[in-house]
C-alpha positions as CSV (number, residue, x, y, z in Angstrom):
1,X,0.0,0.0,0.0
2,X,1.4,3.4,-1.1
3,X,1.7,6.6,1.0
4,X,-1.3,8.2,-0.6
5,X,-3.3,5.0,0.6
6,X,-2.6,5.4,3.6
7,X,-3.8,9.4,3.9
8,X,-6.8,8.4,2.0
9,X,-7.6,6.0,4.8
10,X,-6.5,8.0,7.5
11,X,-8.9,10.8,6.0
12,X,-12.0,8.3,6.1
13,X,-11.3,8.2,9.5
14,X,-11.1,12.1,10.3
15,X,-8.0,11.7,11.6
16,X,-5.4,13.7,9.4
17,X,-4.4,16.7,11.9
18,X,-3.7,19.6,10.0
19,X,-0.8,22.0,9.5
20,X,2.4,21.0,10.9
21,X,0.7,18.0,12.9
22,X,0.0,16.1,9.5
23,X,1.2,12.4,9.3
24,X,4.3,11.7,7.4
25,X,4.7,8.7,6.3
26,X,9.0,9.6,5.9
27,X,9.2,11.0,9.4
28,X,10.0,9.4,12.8
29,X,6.9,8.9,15.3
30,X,7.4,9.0,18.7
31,X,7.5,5.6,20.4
32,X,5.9,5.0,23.2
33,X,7.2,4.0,26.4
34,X,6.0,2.1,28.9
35,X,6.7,1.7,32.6
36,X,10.0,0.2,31.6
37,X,12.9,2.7,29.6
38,X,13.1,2.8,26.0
39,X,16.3,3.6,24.2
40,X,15.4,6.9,22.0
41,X,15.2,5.6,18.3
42,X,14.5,8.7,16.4
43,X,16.6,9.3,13.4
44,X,17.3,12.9,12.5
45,X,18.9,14.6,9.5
46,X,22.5,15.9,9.5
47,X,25.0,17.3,7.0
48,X,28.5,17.1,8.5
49,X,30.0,14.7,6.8
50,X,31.2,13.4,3.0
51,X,29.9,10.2,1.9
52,X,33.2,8.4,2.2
53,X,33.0,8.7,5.7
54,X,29.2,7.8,6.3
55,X,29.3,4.9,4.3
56,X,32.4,3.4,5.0
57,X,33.3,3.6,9.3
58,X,33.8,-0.1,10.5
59,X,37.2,-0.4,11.8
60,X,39.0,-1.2,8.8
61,X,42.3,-2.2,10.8
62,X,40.6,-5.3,12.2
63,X,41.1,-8.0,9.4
64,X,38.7,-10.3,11.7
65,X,35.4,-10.7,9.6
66,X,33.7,-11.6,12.7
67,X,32.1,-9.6,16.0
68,X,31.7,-11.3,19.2
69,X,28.8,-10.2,21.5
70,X,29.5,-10.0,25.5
71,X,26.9,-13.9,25.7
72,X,30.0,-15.1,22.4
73,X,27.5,-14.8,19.7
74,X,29.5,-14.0,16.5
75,X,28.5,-11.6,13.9
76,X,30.1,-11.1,10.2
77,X,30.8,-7.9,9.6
78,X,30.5,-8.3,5.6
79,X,27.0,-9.2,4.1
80,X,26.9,-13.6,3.4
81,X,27.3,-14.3,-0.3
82,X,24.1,-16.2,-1.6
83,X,24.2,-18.1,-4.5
84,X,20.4,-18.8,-4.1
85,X,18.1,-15.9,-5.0
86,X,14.7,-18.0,-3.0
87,X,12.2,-16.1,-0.7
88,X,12.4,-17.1,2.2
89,X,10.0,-19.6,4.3
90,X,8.9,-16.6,6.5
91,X,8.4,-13.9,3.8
92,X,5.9,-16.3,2.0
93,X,2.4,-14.6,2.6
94,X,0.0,-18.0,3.5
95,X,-3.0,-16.0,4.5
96,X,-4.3,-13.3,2.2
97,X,-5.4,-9.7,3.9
98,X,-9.1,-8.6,3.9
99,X,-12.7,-9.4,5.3
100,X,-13.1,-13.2,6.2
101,X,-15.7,-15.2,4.9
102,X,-17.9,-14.8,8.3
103,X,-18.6,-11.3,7.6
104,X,-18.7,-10.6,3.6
105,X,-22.2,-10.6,4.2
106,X,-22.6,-7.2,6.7
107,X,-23.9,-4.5,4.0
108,X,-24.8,-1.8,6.6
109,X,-23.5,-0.2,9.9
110,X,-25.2,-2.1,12.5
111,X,-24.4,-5.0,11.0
112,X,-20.8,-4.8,10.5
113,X,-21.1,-3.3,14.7
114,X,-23.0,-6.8,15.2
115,X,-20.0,-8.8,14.2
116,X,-18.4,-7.6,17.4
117,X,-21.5,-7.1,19.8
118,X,-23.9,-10.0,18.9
119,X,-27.5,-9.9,19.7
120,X,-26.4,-13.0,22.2
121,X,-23.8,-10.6,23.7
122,X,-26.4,-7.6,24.3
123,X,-28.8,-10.8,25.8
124,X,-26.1,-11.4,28.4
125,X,-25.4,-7.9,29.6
126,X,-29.1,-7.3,29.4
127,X,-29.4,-10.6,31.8
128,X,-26.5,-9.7,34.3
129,X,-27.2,-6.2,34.5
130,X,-30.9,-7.1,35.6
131,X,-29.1,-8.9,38.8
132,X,-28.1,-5.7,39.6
133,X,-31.0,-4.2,38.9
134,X,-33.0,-6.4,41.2
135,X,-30.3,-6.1,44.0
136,X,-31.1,-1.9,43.7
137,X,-34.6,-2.2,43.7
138,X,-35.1,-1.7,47.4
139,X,-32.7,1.4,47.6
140,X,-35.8,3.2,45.7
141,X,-39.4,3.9,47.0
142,X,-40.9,3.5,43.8
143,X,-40.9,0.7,41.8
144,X,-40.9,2.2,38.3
145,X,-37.0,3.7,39.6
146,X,-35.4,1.3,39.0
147,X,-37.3,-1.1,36.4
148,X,-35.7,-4.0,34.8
149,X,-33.9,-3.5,31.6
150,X,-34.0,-5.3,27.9
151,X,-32.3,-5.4,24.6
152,X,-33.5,-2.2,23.5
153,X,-32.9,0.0,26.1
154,X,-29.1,-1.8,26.7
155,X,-28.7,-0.9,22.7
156,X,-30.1,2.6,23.5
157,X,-27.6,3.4,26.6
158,X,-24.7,2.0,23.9
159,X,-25.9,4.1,21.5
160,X,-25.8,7.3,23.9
161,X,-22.5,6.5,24.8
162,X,-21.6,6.6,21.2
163,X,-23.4,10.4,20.7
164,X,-21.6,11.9,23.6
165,X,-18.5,10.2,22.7
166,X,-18.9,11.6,18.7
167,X,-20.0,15.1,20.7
168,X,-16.8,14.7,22.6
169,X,-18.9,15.3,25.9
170,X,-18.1,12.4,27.5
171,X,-16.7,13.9,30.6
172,X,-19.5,16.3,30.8
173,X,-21.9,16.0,33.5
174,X,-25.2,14.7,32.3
175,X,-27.2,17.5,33.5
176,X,-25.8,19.5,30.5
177,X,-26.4,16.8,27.9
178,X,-30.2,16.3,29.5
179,X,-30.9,20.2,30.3
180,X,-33.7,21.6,29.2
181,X,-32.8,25.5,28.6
182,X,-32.1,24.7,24.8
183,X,-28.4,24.1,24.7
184,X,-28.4,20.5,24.9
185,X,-28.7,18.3,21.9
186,X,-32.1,16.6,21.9
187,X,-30.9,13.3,21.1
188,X,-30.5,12.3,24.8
189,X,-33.8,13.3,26.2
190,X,-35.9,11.4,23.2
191,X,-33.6,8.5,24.4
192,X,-34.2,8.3,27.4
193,X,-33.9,10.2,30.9
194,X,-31.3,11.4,32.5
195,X,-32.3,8.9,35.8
196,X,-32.7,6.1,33.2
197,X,-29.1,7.0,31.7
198,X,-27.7,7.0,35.3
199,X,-29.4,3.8,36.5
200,X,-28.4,1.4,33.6
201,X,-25.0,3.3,34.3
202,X,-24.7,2.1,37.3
203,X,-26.1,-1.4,36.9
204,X,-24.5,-2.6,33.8
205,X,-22.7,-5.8,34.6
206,X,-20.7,-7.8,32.2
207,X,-20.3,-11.3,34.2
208,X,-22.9,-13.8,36.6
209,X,-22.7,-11.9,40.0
210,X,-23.4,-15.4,41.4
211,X,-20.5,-17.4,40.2
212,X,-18.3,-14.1,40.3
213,X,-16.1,-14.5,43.6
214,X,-15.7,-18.3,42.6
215,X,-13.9,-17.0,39.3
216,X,-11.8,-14.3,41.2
217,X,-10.2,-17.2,43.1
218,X,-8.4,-17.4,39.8
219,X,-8.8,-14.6,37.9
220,X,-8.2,-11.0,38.3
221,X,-10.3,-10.3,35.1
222,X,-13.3,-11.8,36.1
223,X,-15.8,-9.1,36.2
224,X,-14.6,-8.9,32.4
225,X,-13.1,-11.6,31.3
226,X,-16.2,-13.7,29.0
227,X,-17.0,-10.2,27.4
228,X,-13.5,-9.2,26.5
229,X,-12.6,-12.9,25.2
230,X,-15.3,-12.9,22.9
231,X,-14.8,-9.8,21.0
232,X,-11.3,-10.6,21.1
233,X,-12.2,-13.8,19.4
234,X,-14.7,-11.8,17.0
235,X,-11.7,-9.6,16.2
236,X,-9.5,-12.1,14.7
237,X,-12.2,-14.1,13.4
238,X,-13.7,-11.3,10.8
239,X,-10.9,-10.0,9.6
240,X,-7.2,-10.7,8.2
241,X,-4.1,-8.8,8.6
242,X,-1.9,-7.5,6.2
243,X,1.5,-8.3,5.6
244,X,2.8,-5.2,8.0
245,X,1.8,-5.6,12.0
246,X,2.9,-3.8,15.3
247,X,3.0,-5.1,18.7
248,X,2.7,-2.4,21.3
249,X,1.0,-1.4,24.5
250,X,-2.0,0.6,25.2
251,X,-3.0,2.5,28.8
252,X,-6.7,3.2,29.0
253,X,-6.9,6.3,31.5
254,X,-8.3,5.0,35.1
255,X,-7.8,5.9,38.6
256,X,-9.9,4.0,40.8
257,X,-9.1,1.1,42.4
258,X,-7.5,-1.5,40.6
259,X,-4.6,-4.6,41.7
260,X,-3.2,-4.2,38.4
261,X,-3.7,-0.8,37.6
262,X,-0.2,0.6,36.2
263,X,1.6,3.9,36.4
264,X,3.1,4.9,33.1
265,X,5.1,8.3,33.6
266,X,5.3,9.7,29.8
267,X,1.7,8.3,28.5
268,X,-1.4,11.0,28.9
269,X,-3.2,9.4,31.5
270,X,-0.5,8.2,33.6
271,X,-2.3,5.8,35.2
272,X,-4.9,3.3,34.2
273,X,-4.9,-0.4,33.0
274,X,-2.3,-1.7,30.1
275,X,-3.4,-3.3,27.3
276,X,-1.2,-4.9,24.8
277,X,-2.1,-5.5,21.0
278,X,-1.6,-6.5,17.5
279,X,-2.6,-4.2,15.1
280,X,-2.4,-4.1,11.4
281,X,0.6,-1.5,10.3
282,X,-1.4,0.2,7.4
283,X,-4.9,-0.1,8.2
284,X,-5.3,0.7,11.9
285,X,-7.5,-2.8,12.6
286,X,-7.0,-4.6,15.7
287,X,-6.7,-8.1,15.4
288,X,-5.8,-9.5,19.2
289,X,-5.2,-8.0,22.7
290,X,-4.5,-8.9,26.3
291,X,-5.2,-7.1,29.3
292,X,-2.5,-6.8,31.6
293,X,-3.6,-8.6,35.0
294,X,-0.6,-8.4,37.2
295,X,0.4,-11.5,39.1
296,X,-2.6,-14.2,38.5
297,X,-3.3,-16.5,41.3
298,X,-2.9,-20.2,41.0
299,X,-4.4,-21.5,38.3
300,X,-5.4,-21.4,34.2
301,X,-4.8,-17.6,34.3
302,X,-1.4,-17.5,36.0
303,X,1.3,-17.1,33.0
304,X,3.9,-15.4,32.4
305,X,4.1,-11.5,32.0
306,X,7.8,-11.1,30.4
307,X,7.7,-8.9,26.7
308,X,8.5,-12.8,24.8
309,X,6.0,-14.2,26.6
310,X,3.7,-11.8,25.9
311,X,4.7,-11.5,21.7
312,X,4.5,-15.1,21.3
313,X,0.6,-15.2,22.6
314,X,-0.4,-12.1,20.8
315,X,1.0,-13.4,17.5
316,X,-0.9,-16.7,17.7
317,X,-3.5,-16.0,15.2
318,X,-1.0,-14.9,12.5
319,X,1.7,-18.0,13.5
320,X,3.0,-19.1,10.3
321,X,1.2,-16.4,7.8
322,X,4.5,-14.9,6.8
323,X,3.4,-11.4,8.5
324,X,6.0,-8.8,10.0
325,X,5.8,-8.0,13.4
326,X,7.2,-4.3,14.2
327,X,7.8,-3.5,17.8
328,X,9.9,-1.6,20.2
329,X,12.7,-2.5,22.6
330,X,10.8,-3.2,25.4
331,X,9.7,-6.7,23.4
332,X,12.5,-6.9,20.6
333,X,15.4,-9.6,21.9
334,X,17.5,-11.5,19.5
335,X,16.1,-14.9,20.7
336,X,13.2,-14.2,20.6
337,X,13.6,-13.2,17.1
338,X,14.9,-16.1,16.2
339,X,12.0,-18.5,17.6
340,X,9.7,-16.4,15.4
341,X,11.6,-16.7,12.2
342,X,12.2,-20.2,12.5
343,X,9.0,-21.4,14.6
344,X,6.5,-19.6,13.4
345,X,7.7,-18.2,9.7
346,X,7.3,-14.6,11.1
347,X,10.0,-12.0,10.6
348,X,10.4,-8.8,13.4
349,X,11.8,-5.3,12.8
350,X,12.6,-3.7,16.1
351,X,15.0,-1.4,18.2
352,X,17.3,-3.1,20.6
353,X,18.0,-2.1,23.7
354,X,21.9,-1.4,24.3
355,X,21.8,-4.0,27.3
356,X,21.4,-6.9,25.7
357,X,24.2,-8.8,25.8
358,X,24.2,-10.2,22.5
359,X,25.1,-6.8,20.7
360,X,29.4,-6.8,19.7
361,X,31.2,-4.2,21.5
362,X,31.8,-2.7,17.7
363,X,28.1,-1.5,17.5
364,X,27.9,-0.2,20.9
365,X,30.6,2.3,20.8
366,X,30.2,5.6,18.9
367,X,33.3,7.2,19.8
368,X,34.9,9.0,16.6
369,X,31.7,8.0,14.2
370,X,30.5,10.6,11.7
371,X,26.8,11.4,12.1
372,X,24.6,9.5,10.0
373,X,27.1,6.6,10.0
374,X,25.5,3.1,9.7
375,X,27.5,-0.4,10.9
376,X,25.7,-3.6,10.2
377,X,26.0,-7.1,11.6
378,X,25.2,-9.9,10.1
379,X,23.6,-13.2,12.0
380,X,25.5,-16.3,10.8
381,X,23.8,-20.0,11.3
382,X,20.6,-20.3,13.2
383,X,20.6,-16.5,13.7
384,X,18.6,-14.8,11.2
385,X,19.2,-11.2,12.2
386,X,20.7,-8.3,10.9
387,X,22.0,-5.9,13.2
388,X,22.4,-2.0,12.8
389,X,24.2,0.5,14.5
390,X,23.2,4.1,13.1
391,X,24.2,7.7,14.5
392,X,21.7,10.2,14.5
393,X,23.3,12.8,16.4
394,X,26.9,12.9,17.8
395,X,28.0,10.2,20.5
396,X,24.3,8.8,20.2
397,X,23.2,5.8,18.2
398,X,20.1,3.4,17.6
399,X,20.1,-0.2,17.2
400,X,17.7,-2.0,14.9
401,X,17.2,-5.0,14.8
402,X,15.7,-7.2,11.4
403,X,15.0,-10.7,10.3
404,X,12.7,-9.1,7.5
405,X,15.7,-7.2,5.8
406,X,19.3,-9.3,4.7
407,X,21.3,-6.4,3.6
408,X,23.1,-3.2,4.1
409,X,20.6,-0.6,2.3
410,X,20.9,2.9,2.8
411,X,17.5,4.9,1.6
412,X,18.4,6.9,-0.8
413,X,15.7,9.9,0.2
414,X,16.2,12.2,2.3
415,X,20.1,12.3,0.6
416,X,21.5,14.0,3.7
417,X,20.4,11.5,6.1
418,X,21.7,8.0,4.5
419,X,19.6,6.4,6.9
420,X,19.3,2.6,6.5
421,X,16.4,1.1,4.8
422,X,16.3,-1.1,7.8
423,X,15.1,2.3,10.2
424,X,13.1,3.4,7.3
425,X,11.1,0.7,7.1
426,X,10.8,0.8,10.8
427,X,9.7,4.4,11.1
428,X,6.8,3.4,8.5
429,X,5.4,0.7,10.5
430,X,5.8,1.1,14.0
431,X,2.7,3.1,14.6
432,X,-0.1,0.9,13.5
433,X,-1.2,0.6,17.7
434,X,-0.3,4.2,18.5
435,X,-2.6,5.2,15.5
436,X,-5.4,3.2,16.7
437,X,-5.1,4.4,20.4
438,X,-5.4,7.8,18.9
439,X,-8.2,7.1,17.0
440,X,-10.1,5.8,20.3
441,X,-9.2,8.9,21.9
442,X,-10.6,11.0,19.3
443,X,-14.7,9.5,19.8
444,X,-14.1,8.2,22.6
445,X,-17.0,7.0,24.8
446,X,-15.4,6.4,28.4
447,X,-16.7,8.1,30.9
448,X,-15.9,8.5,34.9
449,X,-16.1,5.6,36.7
450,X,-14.4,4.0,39.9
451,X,-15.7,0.5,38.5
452,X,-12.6,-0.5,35.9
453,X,-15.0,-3.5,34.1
454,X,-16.7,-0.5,32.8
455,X,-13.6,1.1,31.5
456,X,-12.1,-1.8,29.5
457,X,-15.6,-1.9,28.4
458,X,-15.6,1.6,26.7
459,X,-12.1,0.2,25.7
460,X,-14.0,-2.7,23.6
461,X,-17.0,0.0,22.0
462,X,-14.2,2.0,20.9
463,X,-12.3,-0.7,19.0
464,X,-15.3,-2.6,17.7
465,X,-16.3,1.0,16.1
466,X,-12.7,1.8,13.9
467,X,-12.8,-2.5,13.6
468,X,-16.2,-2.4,12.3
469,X,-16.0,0.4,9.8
470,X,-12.8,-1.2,8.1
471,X,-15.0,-4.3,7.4
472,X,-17.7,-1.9,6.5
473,X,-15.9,0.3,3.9
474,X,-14.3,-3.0,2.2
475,X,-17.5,-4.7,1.9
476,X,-19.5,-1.7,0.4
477,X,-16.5,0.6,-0.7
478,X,-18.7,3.4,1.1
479,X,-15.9,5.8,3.0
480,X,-17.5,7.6,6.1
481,X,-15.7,10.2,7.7
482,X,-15.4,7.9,11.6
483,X,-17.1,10.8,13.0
484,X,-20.4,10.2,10.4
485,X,-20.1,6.9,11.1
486,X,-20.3,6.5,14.8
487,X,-23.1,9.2,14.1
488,X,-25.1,6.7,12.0
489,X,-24.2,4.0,14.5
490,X,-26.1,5.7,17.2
491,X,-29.0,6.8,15.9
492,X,-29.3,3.2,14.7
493,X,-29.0,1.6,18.1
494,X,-31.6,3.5,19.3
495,X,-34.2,3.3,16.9
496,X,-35.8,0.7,18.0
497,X,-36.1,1.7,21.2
498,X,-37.2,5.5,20.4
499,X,-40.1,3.7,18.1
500,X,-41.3,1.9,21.2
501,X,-40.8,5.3,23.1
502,X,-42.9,7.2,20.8
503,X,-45.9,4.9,21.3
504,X,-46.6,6.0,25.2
505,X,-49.8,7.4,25.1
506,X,-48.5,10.0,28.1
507,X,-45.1,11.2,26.3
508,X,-45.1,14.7,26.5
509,X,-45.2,16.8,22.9
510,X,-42.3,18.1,22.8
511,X,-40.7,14.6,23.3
512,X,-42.6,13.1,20.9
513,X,-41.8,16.0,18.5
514,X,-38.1,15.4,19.3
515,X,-38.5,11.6,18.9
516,X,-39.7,12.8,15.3
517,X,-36.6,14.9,14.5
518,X,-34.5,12.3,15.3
519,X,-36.2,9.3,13.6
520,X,-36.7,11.5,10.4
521,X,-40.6,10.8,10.2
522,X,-43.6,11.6,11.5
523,X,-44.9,10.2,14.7
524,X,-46.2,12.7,16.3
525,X,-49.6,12.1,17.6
526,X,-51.7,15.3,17.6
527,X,-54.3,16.7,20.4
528,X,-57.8,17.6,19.2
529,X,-56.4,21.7,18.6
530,X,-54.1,20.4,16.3
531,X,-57.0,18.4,14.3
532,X,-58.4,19.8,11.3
533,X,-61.9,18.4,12.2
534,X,-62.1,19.5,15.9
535,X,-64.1,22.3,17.2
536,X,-63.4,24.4,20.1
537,X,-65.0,24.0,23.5
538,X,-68.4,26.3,23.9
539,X,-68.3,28.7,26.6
540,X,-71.3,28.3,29.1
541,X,-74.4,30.4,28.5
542,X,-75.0,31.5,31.8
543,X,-72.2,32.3,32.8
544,X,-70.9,35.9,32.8
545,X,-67.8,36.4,30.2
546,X,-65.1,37.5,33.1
547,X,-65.4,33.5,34.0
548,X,-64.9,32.6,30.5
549,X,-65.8,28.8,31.8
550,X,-65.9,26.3,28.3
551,X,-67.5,23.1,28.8
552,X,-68.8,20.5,27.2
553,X,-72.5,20.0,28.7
554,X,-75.4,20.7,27.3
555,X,-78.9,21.3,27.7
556,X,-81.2,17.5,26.9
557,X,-84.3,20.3,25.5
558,X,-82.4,23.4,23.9
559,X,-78.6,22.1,22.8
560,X,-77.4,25.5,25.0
561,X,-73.6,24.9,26.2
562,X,-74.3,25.2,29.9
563,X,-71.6,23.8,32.6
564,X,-72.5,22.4,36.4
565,X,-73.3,25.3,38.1
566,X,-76.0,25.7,35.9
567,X,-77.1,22.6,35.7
568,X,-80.7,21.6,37.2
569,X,-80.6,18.2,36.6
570,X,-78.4,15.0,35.7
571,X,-80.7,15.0,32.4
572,X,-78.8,18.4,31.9
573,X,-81.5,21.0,31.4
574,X,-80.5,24.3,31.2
575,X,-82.7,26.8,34.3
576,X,-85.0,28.0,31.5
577,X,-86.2,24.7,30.4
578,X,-86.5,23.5,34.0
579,X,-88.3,26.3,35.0
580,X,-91.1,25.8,31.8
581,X,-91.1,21.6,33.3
582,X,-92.0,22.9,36.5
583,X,-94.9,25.4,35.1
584,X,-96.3,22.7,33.1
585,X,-96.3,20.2,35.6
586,X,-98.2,22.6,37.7
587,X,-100.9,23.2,35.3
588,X,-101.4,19.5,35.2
């Protein structure tokens, strides 16, 4: 996929920044650290030195083809001759990139949303949140506070989450999204009410309260776990990557209590609750995750939490599809490396850090380098790499390490830089997560909340919606700007239940007028003023003007409008007809 591709896409997505913010696909992007310490692997421009001296710096005294790192693995300092121009077993593509077979068939925005968040999934939240529900009913006087919930109204609450996400009021307080002085949008009160809003967010559960402190035994991500697993599932299942990947982490912004919540010093919200993930390089979709847990207790859950550990599990869906992992020293280790290229035909491009004690001595030092001075090392045997040493700024360098590339490259643009195609490639592709986390940020629909099941929750919506229109714009080659399309999503997760809303007979006017504006037809169900047939009420006869009393009596002899006062009998004569009754009875 070309540069211009990639604009294009990140355009359907409203997410090109403009001016000097704009993505370059040539430039370096800021990695992302996590609570460990990252080696700095940006690559900047210099001019100080001739070619000769750029090109050419490995220390030509040595005669010794060979470099020895501080564990003794030896590196060749020249490039292997081949005599066999084959690709090799962990290039060759085995799964080809797109929409799987499972979801050709979603045409429209809901149903592309439904590949992630099934009606069955909805039907479980709608079940375990009604636990809840019933354990808050006696907190309230009346009954009708605290109702039970269904599919509709659990779509609905989704579906507001979305509009105040797209509205980027998501950390404003509900009263201004529900106030009735005219400046808030009138999509939330024809939802529902504010008290609605605030009960279901209070009560939305994602696991059986019942069997819950039986599955914590075991599991720190219990409250979570059966939700998260399946759209994790539904994410690799839809969907295939392309050739390009990234591995990084995510931090989704919490501050409440938490046994594995993490501090991260140089991320935006500091703290909150880790989530690592593969992502496609190009096109921004998510394909598997895993929520950091801290130490598991005994049991399935308890595995290990160290970067390769970590890699190998995340890369399990695209084991042996010839796909190229691009990640950042806190995962990247020459064993590791290794094992993928020859385990599961998967190559890595990734910085190293300089601690690792398979890196020669020759790489490491960058005393009496020119800037923008590249030295490569060459893996001999079972070792697949190649290593690269390249000086972006004086007595500084950057190690990169490839199993993807198997020479000594230097890209030829910019022409000052002579940077190697090895840290050019990586500078393309390393931001595929950071991208995405961006993109969640932008919409997102996380709210306050002490109650971190609710977070990784918002976590989910937010994927599911950039997931879900990739499928979508490849299955219909529509291209929605994201904020459009989580627009559309809303109002179609509500529709249903603002057509059910709109039938209660005692729905105020103006909601049902509202209702209306939102659904984009009539509904509105007018009173007897607004009928073209319907006559006004007759003022009472008897009754001086100053009253002005309507009613709609009348007299059983004459027809006269007359109301109770002047009533002389349940047959409803008016006094003037009563009075000739009583003369004539008289007579008689």
């Amino acid at each position: 996929m070309d540069s211009k591709t990639e604009q294009q896409l990140l355009k359907w997505f409203d997410e090109v920044p403009s001016g000097d913010e704009a993505v370059d696909s040539n430039s370096d992007i800021d990695e992302a650290p996590s609570d460990h310490v990252e080696e700095n692997t940006d690559s900047e421009q210099s001019d100080e030195n001739n070619v000769s001296e750029m090109l050419n710096v490995a220390d030509m005294s040595s005669r010794v083809p060979i470099m020895v790192g501080k564990n003794g693995m030896e590196w060749l300092k020249h490039k292997p001759h081949k005599t066999k121009l084959k690709t090799a077993q962990a290039n060759i593509i085995t799964k080809l990139p797109g929409v799987r077979p499972i979801a050709k068939n979603a045409t429209t925005i809901l149903d592309c949303w439904k590949l992630f968040f099934s009606d069955e999934v909805i039907q479980d939240i709608v079940r375990y949140t009604n636990q809840k529900l019933r354990s808050l009913q006696s907190l309230y006087k009346r009954e009708r506070d605290c109702l039970p919930t269904d599919y509709d109204k659990i779509n609905a609450f989704i579906g507001v989450l979305y509009m105040a996400g797209v509205l980027r009021s998501q950390h404003l307080h509900t009263y201004n999204l529900w106030s009735s002085d005219g400046t808030a949008p009138e999509f939330f009160a024809a939802v529902m009410s504010e008290r609605r809003f605030h009960i279901i967010l209070r009560a939305i559960r994602f696991d059986d309260s019942d069997t819950r402190e039986e599955r914590r035994d075991i599991d720190n991500l219990a409250p979570i776990r059966e939700l998260f697993e399946h759209i994790n599932q539904r994410c690799s299942a839809c969907y295939t990557v392309g050739i390009f990947t990234t591995i990084d982490e995510m931090l989704e912004g919490f501050r409440g209590r938490c046994k594995f919540r993490q501090y991260i010093a140089n991320k935006p919200a500091k703290y909150g609750i880790k989530i690592y993930s593969l992502a496609d390089a190009k096109i921004f979709y998510t394909y598997n995750m895993e929520i950091y847990a801290g130490k598991q207790p005994e049991g399935p859950y308890n595995i290990p939490n160290d970067a390769s550990s970590v890699v190998k599990r995340l890369i399990v869906p695209i084991s042996k599809s010839g796909r190229n992992i691009t990640m950042d020293n806190y995962f990247t280790s020459v064993p590791l490396v290794n094992e993928l290229y020859t385990n599961h035909k998967l190559t890595v491009v990734g910085t190293l850090r300089k601690n690792k004690p398979h890196i020669p001595a020759d790489l490491l030092s960058v005393k009496n380098r020119p800037v923008c001075s590249s030295v490569f090392a060459y893996g001999q045997g079972d070792n697949k790499c190649v290593l690269v040493s390249y000086v972006p700024h004086k007595n500084k360098n950057v190690l990169v390490l490839s199993s993807y590339h198997d020479d000594d490259s230097i890209d030829p643009e910019p022409k000052d830089a002579f940077k190697p195609e090895i840290i050019t490639f990586y500078n393309k592709t390393k931001g595929g997560v950071d991208v995405v986390d961006r993109m969640k940020s932008e919409y997102s629909v996380t709210r306050k909340s002490n109650r971190w099941p609710f977070t990784i929750f918002c976590t989910l919506l937010n994927v599911t919606t950039i997931n879900s229109q990739i499928i979508y714009a490849a299955n219909t080659q529509i291209m929605l700007k994201r904020r459009q399309y989580i627009t559309d999503l809303a109002k179609q997760l509500t529709a249903a239940h603002l057509q059910k809303r709109a039938s209660i007979s005692t729905l105020s006017i103006a909601l049902r007028q509202k209702i209306s504006n939102i659904c984009g037809h009539k509904n509105v169900i007018p009173t007897k003023k607004q009928q073209g047939n319907a006559q006004p009420k007759p003022r009472c006869e008897y009754c001086p003007l100053r009253k002005n009393r309507f009613t709609q009596h009348s007299c059983a002899n004459c027809s006269s409008p007359i109301c109770k006062e002047h009533t002389a009998s349940t047959r409803y004569l008016c006094v003037e007809c009563h009075g000739k009754n009583a003369y004539e009875d008289s007579d008689s």
